[in-house]
C-alpha positions as CSV (number, residue, x, y, z in Angstrom):
1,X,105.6,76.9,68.5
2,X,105.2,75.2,71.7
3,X,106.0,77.4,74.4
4,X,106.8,77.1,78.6
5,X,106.8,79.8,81.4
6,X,108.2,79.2,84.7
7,X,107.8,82.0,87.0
8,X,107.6,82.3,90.4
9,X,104.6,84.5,92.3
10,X,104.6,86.0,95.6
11,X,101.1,88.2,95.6
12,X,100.4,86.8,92.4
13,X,101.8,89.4,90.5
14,X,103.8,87.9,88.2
15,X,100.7,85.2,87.8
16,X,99.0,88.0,86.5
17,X,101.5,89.3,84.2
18,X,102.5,85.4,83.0
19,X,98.6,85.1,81.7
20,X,99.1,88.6,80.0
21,X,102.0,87.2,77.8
22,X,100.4,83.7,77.9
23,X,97.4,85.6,76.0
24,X,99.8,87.1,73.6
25,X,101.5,83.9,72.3
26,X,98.0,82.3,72.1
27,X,97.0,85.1,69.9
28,X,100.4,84.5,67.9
29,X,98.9,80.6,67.4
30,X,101.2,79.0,69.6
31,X,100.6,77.1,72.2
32,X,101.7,77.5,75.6
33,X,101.9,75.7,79.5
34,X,102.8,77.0,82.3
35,X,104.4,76.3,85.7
36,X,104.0,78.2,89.0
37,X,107.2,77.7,91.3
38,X,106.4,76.9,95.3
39,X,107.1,74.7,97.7
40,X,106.1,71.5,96.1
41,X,106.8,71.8,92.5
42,X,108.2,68.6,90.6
43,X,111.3,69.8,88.2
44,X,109.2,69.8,84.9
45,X,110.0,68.4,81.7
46,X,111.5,71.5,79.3
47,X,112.9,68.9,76.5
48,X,109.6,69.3,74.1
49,X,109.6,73.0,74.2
50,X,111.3,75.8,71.8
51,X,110.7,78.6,73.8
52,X,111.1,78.9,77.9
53,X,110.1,81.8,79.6
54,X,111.2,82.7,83.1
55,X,109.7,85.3,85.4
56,X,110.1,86.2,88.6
57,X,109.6,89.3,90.8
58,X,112.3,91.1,92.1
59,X,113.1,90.9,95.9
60,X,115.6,93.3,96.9
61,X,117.3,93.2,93.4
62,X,117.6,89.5,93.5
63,X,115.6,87.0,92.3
64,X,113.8,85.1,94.7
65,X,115.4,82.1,96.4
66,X,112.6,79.6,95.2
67,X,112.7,80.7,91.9
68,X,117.0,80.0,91.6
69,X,117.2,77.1,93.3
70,X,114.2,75.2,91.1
71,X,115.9,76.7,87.9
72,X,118.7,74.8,89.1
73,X,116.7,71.5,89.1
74,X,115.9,71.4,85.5
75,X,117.5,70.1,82.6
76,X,117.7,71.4,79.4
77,X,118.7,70.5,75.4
78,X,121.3,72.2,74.0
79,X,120.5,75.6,72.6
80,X,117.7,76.0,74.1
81,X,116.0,79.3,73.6
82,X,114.9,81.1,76.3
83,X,113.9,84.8,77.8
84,X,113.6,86.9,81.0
85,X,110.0,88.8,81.7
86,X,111.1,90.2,85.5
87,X,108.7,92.4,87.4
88,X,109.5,95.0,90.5
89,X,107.7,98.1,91.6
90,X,110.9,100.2,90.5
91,X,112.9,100.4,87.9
92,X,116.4,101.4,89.9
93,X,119.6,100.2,88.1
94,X,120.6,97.9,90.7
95,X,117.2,95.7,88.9
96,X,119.4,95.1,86.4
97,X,121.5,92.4,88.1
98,X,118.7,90.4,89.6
99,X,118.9,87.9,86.6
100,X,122.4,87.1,86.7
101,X,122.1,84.1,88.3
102,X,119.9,82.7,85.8
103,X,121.8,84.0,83.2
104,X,124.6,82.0,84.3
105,X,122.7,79.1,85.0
106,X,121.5,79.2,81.2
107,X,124.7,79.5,79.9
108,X,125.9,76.5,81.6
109,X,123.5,74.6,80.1
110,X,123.8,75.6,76.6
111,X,121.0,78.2,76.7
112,X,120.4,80.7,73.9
113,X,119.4,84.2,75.4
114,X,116.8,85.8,73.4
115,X,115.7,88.4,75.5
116,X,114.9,90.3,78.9
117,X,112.2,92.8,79.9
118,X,111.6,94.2,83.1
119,X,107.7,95.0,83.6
120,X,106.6,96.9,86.5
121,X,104.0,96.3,88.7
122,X,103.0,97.9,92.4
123,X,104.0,96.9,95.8
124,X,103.0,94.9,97.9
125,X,105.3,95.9,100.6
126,X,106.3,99.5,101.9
127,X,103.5,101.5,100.5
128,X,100.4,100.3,98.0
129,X,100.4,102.4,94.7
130,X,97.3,104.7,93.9
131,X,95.2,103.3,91.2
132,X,96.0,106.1,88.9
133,X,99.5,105.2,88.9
134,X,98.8,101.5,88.3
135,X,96.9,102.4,85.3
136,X,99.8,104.5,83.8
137,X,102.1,101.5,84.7
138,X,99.0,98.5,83.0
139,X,99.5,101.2,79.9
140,X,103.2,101.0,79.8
141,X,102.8,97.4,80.4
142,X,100.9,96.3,77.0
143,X,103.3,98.4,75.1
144,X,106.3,96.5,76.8
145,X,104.5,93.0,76.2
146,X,104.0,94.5,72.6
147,X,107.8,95.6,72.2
148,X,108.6,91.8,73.8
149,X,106.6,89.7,71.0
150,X,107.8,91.5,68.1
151,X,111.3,91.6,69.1
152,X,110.5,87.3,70.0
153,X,108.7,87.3,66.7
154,X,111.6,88.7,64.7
155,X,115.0,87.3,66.3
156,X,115.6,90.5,68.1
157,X,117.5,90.4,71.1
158,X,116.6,92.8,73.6
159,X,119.6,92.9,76.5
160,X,119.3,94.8,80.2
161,X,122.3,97.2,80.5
162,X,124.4,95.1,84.0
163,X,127.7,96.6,85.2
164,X,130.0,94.9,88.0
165,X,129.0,97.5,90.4
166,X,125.4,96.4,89.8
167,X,126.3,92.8,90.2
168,X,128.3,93.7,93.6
169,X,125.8,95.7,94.8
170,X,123.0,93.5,94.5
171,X,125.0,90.3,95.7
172,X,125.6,91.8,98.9
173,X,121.9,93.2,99.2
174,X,121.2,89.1,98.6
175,X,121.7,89.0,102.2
176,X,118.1,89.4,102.3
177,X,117.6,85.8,100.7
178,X,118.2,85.1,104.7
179,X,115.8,87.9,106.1
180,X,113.0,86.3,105.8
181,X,114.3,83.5,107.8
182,X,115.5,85.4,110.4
183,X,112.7,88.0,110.4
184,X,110.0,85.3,110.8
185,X,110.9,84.6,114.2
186,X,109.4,87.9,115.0
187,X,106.2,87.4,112.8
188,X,103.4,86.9,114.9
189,X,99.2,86.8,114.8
190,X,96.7,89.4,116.3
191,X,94.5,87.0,118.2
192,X,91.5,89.3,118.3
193,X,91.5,89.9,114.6
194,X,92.0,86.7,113.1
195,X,89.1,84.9,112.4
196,X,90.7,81.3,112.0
197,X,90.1,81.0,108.1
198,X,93.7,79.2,107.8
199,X,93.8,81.6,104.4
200,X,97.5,81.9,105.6
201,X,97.9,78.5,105.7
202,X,96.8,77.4,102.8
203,X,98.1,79.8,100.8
204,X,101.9,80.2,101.6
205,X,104.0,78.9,98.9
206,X,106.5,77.5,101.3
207,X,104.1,75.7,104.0
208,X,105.6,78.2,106.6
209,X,102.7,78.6,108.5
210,X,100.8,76.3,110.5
211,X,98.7,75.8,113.7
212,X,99.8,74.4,116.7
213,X,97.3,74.5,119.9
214,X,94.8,76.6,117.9
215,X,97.5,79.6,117.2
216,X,98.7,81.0,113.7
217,X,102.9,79.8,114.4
218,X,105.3,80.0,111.9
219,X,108.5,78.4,110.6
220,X,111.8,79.7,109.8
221,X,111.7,79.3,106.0
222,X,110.1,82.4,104.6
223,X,110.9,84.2,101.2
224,X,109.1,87.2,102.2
225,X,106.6,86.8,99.7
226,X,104.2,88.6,101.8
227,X,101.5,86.6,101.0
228,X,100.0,86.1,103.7
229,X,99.9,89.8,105.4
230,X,99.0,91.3,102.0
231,X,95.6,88.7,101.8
232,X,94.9,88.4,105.1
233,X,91.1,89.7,105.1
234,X,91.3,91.6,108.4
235,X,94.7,92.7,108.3
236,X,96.1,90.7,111.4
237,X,99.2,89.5,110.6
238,X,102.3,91.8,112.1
239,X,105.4,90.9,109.7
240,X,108.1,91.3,112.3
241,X,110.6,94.1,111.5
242,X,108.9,95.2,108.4
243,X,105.9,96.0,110.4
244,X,106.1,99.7,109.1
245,X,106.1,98.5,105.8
246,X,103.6,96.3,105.6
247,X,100.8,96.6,102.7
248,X,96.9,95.0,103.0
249,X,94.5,94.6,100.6
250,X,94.2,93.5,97.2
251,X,94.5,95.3,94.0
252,X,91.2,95.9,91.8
253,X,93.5,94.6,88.8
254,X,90.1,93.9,87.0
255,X,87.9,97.0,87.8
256,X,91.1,99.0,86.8
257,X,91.6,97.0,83.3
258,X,87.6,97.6,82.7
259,X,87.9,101.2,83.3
260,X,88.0,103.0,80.2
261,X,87.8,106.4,81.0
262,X,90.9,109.2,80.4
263,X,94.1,108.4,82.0
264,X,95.7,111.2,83.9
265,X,99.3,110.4,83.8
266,X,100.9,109.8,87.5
267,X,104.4,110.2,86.0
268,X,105.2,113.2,84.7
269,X,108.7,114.7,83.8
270,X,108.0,116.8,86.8
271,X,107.7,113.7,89.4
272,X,110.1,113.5,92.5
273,X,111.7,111.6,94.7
274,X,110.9,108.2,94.4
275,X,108.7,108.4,91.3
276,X,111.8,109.9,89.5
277,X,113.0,107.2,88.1
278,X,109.9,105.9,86.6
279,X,110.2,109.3,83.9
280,X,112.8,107.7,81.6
281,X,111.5,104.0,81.8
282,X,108.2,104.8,80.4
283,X,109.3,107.0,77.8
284,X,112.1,104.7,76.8
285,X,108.9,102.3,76.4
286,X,106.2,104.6,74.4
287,X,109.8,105.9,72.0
288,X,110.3,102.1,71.3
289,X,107.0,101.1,70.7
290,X,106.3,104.3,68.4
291,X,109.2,103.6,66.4
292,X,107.7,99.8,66.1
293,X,104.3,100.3,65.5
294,X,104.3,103.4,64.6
295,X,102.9,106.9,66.1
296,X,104.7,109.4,68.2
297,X,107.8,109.7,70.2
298,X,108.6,111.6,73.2
């Protein structure tokens, strides 16, 4: 089976998780290209494919701008198969709705749904996640990616659970498909901690930053990708209004896949607050997987 995924990366999450599922089909014998959505990407061709994947992660229970509009470039046969592999770094309800514009899209065009998955993976914006957490959540991960090929494998069609009040809720949250417009014009540069490596520039998937009379400026067509704040090596990059919230430093994705030793489990059915709402999504996972593959349920 020839297979495509399209996704769209900010910190280069969902990069990360595309080459995880990318692995799996390649295991499964099929082969499989991929497309990585910014500012510059040609509409590809989708007519030799019989499976599309889309992926995307989730910006204020929307998907991102970038990632709509270029859907909305391609054509497609008739019946074309396709599924949804979304990533946030929470799994509220509100999630649920951030693919209905795709959905739609895909229906227009004669798409045949075969499936959606939400994976998580950790911020990169308001606070960074500790590394046992991310461990717990790379865990719950490989089980969702195994629940996702065996449900593909078998003609099993795995739906997200969308109301109208998520839909109204999260198209009124879409305001923020603006913010990052309107917050850039209070971004700004720390001129005694940037060391002029242009990382920023090079690296923005919309060509919103560039240098004018030897300072970092920027334009007024962000995403909020937070790209550049997130990977800039000494941290001098002020993101406007979100300030507060602003995360540096990269993951140690690798070091944290190569470390084999015990997990202690983050999420617990004691966790508060915040982490709350990660206690039923992860069982729901290991129950589903169990009952799959075998093993035992919680």
């Amino acid at each position: 089976m020839k297979v495509l995924l399209i996704y769209y990366t900010g910190t280069f999450n969902t990069r990360y998780l595309t080459e995880k599922i990318k692995e799996r089909f390649i295991m499964r014998g099929d082969s499989v290209d991929t497309v990585e959505i910014n500012a510059k990407t040609p509409p590809c061709d989708t007519f030799q494919y019989d499976l599309i994947g889309f992926s995307y992660p989730i910006y204020g229970f929307n998907a991102p701008l970038p990632f709509d509009k270029y859907v909305k470039k391609l054509k497609f046969n008739k019946g074309q198969k396709f599924f949804i592999y979304k990533n946030s770094g929470e799994v509220l309800a509100m999630n649920n709705a951030s693919s209905r514009i795709l959905l739609s899209t895909m229906e227009k065009r004669g798409g045949i749904f075969t499936g959606e998955y939400h994976f998580v993976m950790p911020y990169n914006i308001h606070f960074p996640y500790e590394r046992d957490f991310i461990r717990q959540i790379f865990e719950n991960n490989s089980k969702l990616a195994d629940i996702m090929m065996h449900n593909l494998s078998n003609g099993i069609v795995k739906k997200i659970n969308c109301n109208l009040i998520y839909k109204i809720g999260a198209f009124f949250v879409g305001i923020q498909k603006i913010g990052g417009n309107v917050n850039s014009f209070f971004y700004s540069v720390d001129k005694d901690k940037c060391i002029n490596c242009n990382k920023c520039i090079k690296n923005c998937p919309h060509d919103n930053i560039y240098v004018k009379d030897g300072k970092i400026k920027f334009h007024h067509h962000c995403d909020m990708c937070m790209r550049c704040s997130f990977y800039c090596p000494t941290n001098a990059i002020n993101i406007g209004l979100l300030q507060s919230w602003r995360v540096n430093g990269a993951y140690d994705f690798k070091g944290i896949e190569e470390d084999t030793s015990p997990i202690t489990p983050y999420i617990t059915k004691d966790s508060k607050g915040f982490y709350k709402c990660f206690i039923k999504y992860f069982e729901d996972i290991e129950n589903d997987h169990a009952k799959i593959f075998g093993g035992e349920t919680r």
